[in-house]
C-alpha positions in Angstrom: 0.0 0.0 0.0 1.3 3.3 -0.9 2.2 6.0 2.2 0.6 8.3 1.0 -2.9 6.0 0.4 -5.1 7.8 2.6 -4.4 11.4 1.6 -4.8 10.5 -1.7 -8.4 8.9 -1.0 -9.4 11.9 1.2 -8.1 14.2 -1.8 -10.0 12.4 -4.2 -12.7 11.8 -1.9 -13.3 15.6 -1.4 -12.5 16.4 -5.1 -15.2 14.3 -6.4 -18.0 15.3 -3.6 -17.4 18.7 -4.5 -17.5 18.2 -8.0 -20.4 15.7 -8.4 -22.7 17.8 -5.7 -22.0 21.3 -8.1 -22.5 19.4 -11.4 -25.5 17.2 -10.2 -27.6 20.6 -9.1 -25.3 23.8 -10.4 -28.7 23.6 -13.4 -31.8 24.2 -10.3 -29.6 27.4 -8.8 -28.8 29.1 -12.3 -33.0 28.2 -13.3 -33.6 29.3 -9.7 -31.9 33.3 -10.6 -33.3 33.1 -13.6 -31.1 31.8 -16.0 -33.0 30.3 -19.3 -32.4 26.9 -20.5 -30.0 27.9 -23.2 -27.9 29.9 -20.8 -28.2 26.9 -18.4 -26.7 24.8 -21.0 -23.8 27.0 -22.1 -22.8 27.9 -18.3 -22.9 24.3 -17.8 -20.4 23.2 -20.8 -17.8 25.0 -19.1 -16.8 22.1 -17.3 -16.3 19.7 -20.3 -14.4 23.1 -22.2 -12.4 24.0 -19.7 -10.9 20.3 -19.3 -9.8 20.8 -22.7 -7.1 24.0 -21.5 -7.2 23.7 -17.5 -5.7 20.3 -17.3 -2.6 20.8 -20.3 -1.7 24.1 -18.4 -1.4 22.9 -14.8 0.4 19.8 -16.1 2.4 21.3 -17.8 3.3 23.8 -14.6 3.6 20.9 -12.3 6.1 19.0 -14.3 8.4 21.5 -15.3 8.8 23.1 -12.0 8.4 19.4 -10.2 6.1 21.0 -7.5 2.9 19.3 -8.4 1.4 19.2 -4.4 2.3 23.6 -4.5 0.3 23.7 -8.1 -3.1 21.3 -6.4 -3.1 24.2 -3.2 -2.4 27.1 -5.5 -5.2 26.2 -8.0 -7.1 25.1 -5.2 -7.6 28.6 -3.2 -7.5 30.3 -7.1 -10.5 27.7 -7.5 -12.6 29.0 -4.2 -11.5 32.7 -5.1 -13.8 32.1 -8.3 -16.4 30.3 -6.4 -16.9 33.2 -4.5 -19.0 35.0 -7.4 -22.2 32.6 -6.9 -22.6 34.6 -4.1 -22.8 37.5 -5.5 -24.7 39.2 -8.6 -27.1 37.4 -10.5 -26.3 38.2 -14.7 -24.9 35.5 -17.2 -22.0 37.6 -17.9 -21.4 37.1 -14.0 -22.1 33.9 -13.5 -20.0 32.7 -16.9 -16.7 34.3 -15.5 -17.7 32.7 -12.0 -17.8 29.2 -14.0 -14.8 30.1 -16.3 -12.4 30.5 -12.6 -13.5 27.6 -11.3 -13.2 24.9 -13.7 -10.0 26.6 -14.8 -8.3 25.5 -12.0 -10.4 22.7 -10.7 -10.1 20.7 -14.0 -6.2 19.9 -13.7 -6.6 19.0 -9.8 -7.3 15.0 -10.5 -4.6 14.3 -13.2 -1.7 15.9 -11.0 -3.3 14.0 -7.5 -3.5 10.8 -9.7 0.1 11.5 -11.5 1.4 12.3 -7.8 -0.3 8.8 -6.9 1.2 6.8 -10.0 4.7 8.2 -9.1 4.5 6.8 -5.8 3.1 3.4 -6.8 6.1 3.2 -9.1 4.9 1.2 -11.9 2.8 -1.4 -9.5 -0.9 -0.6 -9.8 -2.2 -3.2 -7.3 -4.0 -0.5 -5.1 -4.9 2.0 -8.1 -8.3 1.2 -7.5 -8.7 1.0 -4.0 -8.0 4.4 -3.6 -9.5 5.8 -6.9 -12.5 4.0 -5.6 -12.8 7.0 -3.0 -13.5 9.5 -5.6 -16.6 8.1 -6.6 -17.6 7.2 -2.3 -17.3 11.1 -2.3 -19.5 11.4 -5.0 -22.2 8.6 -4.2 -22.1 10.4 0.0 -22.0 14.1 -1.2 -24.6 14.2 -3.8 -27.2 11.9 -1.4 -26.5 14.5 1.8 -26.6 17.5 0.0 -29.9 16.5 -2.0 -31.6 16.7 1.9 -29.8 19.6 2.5 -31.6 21.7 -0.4 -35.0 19.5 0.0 -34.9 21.1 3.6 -33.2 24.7 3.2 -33.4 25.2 -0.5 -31.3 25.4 -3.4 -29.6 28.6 -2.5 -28.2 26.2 0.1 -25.9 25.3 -2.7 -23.2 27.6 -2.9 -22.4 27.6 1.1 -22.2 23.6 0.6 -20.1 23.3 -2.7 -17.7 26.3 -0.9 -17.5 23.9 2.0 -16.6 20.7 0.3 -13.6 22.7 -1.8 -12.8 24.2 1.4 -12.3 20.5 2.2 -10.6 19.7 -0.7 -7.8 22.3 0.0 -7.2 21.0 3.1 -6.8 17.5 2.1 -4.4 19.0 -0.7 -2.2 20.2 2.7 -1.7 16.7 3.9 -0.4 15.2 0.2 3.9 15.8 -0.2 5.7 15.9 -3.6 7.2 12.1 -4.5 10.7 12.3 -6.1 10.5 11.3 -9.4 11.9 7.5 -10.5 14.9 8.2 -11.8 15.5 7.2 -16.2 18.5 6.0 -17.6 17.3 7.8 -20.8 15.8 11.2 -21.1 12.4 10.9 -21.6 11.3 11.2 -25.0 9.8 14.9 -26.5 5.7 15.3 -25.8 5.5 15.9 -29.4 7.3 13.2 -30.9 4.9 11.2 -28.5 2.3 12.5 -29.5 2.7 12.1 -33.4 3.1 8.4 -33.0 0.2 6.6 -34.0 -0.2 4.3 -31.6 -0.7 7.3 -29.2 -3.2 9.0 -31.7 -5.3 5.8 -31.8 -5.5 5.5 -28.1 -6.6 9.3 -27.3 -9.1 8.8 -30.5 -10.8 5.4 -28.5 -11.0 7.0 -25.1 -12.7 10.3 -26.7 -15.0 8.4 -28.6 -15.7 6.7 -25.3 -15.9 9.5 -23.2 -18.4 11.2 -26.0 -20.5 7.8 -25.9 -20.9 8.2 -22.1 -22.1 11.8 -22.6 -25.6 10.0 -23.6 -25.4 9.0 -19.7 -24.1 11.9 -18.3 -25.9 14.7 -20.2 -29.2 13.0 -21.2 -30.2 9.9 -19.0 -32.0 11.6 -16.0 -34.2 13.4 -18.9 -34.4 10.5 -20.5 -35.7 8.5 -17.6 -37.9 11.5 -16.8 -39.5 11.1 -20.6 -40.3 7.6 -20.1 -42.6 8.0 -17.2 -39.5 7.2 -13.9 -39.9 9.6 -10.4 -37.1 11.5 -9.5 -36.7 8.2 -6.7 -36.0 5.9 -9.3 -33.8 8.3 -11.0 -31.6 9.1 -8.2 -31.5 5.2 -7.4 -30.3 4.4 -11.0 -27.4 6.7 -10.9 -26.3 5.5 -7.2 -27.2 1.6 -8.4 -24.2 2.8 -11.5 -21.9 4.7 -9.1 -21.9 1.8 -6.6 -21.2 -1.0 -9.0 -18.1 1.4 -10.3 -16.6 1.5 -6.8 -17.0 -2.5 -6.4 -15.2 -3.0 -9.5 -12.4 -0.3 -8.4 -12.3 -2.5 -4.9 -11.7 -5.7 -6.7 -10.3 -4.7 -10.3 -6.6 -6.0 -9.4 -6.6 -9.5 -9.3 -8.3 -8.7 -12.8 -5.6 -7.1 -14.4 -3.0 -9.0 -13.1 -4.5 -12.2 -14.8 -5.6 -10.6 -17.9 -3.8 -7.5 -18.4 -4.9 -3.6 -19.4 -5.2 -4.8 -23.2 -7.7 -7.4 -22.2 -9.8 -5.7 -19.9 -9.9 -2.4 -22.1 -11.4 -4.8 -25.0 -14.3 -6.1 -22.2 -15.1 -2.8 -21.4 -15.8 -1.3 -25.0 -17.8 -4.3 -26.2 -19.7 -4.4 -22.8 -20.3 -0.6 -23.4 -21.6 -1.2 -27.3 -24.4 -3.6 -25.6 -25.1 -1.4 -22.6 -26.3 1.2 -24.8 -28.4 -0.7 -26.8 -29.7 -1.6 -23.7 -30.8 1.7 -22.6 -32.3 2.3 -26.5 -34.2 -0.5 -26.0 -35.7 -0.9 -23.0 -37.0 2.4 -22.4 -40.1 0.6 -20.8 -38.5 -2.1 -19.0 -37.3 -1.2 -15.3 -34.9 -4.6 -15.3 -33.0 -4.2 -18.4 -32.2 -0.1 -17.4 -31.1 -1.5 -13.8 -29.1 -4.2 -15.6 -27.4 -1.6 -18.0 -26.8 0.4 -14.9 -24.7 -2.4 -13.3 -22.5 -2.5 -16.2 -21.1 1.1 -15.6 -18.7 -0.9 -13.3 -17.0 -2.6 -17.0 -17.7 1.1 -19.0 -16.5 3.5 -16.5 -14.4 2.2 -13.9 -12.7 -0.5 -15.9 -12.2 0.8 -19.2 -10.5 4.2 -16.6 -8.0 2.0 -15.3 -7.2 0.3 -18.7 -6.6 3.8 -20.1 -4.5 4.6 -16.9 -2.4 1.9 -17.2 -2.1 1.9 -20.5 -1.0 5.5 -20.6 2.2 4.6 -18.3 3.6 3.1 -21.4 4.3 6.4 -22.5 4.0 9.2 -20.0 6.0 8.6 -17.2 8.5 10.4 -15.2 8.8 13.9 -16.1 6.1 13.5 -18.2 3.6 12.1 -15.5 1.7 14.8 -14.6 1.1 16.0 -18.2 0.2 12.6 -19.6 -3.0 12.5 -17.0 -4.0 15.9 -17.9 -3.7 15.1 -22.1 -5.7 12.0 -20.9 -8.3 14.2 -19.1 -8.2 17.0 -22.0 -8.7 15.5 -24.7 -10.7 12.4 -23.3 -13.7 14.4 -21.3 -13.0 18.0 -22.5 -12.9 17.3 -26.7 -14.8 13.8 -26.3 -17.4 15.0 -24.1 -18.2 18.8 -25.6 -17.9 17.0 -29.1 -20.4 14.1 -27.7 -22.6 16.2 -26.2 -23.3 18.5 -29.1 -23.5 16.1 -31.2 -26.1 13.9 -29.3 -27.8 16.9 -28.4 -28.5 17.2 -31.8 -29.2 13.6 -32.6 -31.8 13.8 -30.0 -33.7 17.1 -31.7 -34.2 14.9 -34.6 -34.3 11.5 -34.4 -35.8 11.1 -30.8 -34.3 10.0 -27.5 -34.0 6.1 -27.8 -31.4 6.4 -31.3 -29.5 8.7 -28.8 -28.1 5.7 -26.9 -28.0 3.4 -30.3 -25.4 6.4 -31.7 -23.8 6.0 -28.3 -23.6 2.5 -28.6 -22.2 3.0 -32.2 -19.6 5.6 -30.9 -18.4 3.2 -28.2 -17.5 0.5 -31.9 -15.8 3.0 -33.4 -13.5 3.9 -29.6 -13.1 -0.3 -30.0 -11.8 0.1 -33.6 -9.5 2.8 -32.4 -8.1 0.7 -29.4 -7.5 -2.3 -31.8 -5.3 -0.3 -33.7 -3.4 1.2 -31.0 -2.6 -2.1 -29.4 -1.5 -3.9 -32.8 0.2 -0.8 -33.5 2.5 -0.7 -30.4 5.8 -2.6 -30.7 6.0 -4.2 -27.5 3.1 -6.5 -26.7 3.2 -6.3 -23.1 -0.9 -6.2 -22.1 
């Protein structure tokens, strides 16, 4: 077990509440000051746009100055300084600058906490998920307290507890140290040779397409649901039922990988994310197949993340740590999900919501495609 294990799972514990509890209700406070639906939508795709420049520039900060625990309390103080104007003024312009801030510097906190972790592991994944698993506790505990909170006090409630949770999150970014770097008898080689090798091309392409696939989840189900006829009850319970059978897997993903490998396990995870979606098309009406497409999240989500992790070690390591996890963050959730969502968005306007998830499911083929191709394209077959 790594020293630091327990400050990384109370970092990523208190990343994800805050994140997941903001996200999950940030839409009923802007409706609540008057916000309209399409302003709603566009303060809302800040967080997928700003992964796409946040992540690359704290990365890139962390690595080249090696002071990657400095950068996550720095960004995370910049982050609550620009939290600070939901409590005040109530225009778009103010409330779009509000979101711009905070997912600046929010957005490159988890890659340099999980480069930070994979340094320290050197190389030997074995508790990965253990303590990844605490992200998505936070989550599953911070979004299910918080929904009682603003049943009981309202939803202007919601700024005092997403301020207290990254309150919380700073703090738990005072109790993480720098880990020396592991020492290379070669210099690493340059990010953009690396990243004009198509092997690496191939692999970002399949985790985007992936990540845009799961935007049908993330963007649309809850409406979806809603559509078909489901109580808010059932909907809530869906997304816990999917959370909980992520942190299961996380728990006992390493025996897994250490029979089968990353290659292997990335393979399960797209073709079991082809038929969950299909799933969801289909069985708009039928309460079992939803609850069993909700259990699979545990193959789509948490194991096809640690595939990618582990799979991005092969080439981002070292001095290049840090930056690898945010390229993997950037262009995975902030191209792959702001491309996904616009383009289901639009998929929904005009072929209805049920061929939302069978373009998802067609998505999630072509990130298969792509991974094939990375893997027969890389020289060492090591998965």
């Amino acid at each position: 077990m790594p020293v630091q294990a327990f400050s990384f799972a109370l970092f990523l514990f208190c990343y994800y509440a805050h994140a997941g509890t903001w996200s999950t209700y940030a839409t009923l406070f802007f409706a609540d000051k008057g916000m309209t639906v399409a302003q709603i939508g566009v303060l809302m795709s800040m967080i997928q746009v700003l992964r796409i420049v946040g992540p690359n520039v704290w990365g890139y900060v962390a690595d080249h100055y090696d002071r990657r625990v400095l950068v996550l309390r720095v960004a995370g103080f910049c982050a609550l300084a620009g939290f600070s104007g939901f409590f005040f003024g109530a225009g778009f312009g103010h409330f779009m600058l509000a979101m711009i801030v905070l997912n600046l510097f929010t957005s490159g906190q988890a890659p340099i906490c999980e480069a930070l972790m994979l340094s320290e592991m050197k190389g030997d994944l074995t508790y990965y998920g253990r303590i990844r698993m605490w992200g998505s506790i936070g989550f599953i505990v911070s979004v299910t307290l918080a929904s009682l909170a603003l049943e009981r006090y309202g939803i202007m409630t919601l700024p005092w507890v997403a301020a207290a949770l990254l309150v919380c999150t700073i703090g738990a970014a005072f109790r993480l140290r720098d880990v020396p770097r592991r020492v290379h008898r070669e210099a690493p080689p340059l990010l953009s040779a690396l990243l004009r090798r198509r092997e690496v091309i191939a692999f970002f392409a399949s985790t985007a397409l992936m990540v845009a696939a799961h935007t049908s989840l993330y963007t649309f189900y809850s409406l979806y649901l809603e559509r078909n006829g489901y109580s808010k009850t059932v909907i809530g319970a869906m997304w816990s039922l999917g959370v909980t059978a992520e942190v299961l897997l996380f728990y006992f993903q390493a025996p897994l990988f250490k029979r089968w490998g990353a290659m292997r396990m990335m393979y399960l995870a797209l073709a079991v994310a082809v038929v969950r979606f299909v799933m969801i098309g289909a069985g708009s009406h039928m309460l079992w197949l939803l609850i069993a497409a909700q259990l699979m999240h545990a193959a789509t989500f948490a194991l096809h993340h640690s595939s990618s992790v582990m799979t991005l070690q092969r080439w981002f390591s070292g001095s290049l740590q840090a930056r690898g996890q945010a390229l993997y963050m950037s262009i995975s959730y902030g191209v792959g999900g702001s491309l996904g969502g616009l383009f289901l968005a639009q998929w929904w306007e005009r072929a209805g919501a049920e061929s939302v998830y069978y373009a998802a499911a067609a998505l999630a083929l072509l990130s298969a495609l792509a991974a094939l191709l990375s893997f027969r394209w890389q020289r060492n077959d090591a998965y």
